[in-house]
N, C-alpha and C positions, 0 to 999 in steps of 0.2 A: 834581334832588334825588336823591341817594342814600341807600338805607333801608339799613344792617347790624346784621341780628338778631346780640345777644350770647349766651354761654355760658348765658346762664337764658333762658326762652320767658318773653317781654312784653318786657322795657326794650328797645330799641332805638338803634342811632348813629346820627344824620342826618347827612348832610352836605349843604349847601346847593348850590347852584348860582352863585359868585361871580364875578360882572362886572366885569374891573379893567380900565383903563383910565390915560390920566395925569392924570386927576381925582381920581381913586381906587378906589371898590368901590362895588356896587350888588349887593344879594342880598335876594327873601323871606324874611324872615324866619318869616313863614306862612303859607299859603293850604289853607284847609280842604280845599277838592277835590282835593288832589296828596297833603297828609299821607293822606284818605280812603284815596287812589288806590293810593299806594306802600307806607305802613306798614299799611294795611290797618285802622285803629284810628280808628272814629267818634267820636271823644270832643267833646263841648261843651265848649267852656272858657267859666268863670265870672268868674274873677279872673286877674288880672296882680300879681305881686309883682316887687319890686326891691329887690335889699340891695347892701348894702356891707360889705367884710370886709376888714382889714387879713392881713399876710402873719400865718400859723398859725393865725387866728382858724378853729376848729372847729363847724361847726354839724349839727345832730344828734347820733343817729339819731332824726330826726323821722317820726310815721303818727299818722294819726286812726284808731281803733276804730270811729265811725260815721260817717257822710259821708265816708269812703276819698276821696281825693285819687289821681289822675292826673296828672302833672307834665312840662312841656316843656320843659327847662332850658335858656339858654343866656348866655355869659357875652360882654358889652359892655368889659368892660375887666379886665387881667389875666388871671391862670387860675385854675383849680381842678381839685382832684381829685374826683372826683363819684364818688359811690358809692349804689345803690341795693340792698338787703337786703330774699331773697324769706321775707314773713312768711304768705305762702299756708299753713295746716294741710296740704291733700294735696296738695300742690306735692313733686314729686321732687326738687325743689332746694330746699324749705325748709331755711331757716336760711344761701344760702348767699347771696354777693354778685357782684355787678360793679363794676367800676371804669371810667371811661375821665377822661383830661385834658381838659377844653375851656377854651377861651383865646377872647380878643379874636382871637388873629390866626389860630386854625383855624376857629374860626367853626362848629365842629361844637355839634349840640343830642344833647341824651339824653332820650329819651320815658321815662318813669318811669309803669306804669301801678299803679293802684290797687291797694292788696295787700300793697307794698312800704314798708320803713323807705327814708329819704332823709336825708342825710349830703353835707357836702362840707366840701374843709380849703382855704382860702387858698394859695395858691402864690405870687403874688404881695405886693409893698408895700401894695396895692389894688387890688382886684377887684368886682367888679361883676357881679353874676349878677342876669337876669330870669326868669323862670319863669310860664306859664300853671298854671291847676288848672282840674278838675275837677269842683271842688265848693268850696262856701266854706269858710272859718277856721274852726273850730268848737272853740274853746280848752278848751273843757270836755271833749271827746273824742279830744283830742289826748295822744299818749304819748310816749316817749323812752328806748329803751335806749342804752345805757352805751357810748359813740364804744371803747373801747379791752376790749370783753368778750372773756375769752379763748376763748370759744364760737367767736363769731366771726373773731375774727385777722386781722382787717382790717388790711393791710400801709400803714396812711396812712406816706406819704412827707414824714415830720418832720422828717426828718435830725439828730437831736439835740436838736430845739426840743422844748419843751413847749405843748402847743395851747394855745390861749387859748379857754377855754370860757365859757357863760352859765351861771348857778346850774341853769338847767332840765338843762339839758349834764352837769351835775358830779353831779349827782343820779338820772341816767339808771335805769333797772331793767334786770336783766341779762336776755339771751337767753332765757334756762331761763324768766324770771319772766313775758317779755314776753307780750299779751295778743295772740292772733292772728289772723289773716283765713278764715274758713269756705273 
């Protein structure tokens, strides 16, 4: 496994260790004591999520206010643009983001630690993203700023498309408004 720390201090690139052969591939997808070892980041995970997103479908900027979420992302079929937004108060890098592409066939993960809004856009027909957390759902304490705030300037790679968002998505609250991480 390969750890690469991004331009913000927490998220994280993985890159796994994949074994091909003429079978095909064989990779961890995780093993506690190596993420410990490499990334450096004890996190328990609680919950496994899996969605499904057609191409442009838009989701986020998702964060809970209480029970903060830590996130493993990685994507089984298609790709995505992943994007994680540092909502740290005294973070030197509040307000700012990272981006990285993960696909079925790069097979890289992004560690999204607690603290951070979480955001991705479809690239593909159909994509397929899993993700571990941190901590459970917590829908009452969960927020959403605005995928497209110009605070932000989050460069998603639309190319002309319009996202296809959820009402929680279209109703997001803007940067300035959003409620932050101590």
């Amino acid at each position: 496994m390969k750890v690469t720390a991004t331009s913000i201090h927490g998220p994280l690139l993985i890159e796994p260790d994949v074994f091909k052969d003429a079978r095909g591939f064989f990779f961890e997808s995780f093993n506690q004591r190596r993420f410990v070892q490499l990334a450096g980041v004890a996190a328990t995970f609680v919950q496994d999520n899996h969605s499904g997103s057609v191409k442009n479908a838009l989701r986020g900027l998702h964060y809970q206010v209480k029970h903060p979420q830590g996130k493993l992302i990685r994507v089984v079929a298609g790709e995505i643009y992943d994007v994680a937004v540092d909502l740290r108060k005294n973070s030197p890098t509040l307000g700012q983001w990272v981006s990285n592409r993960l696909s079925a066939e790069n097979k890289l993960m992004f560690w999204i630690p607690p603290g951070f809004a979480h955001g991705f856009l479809s690239l593909a027909d159909h994509s397929e993203v899993i993700y571990k957390t941190t901590d459970y759902w917590a829908p009452e304490f969960e927020r959403c700023i605005l995928w497209s705030d110009p605070d932000l300037a989050i460069s998603w790679p639309l190319q002309g498309a319009q996202p296809i968002l959820s009402e929680k998505g279209r109703q997001g609250t803007s940067f300035r408004d959003a409620e932050l991480f101590e």
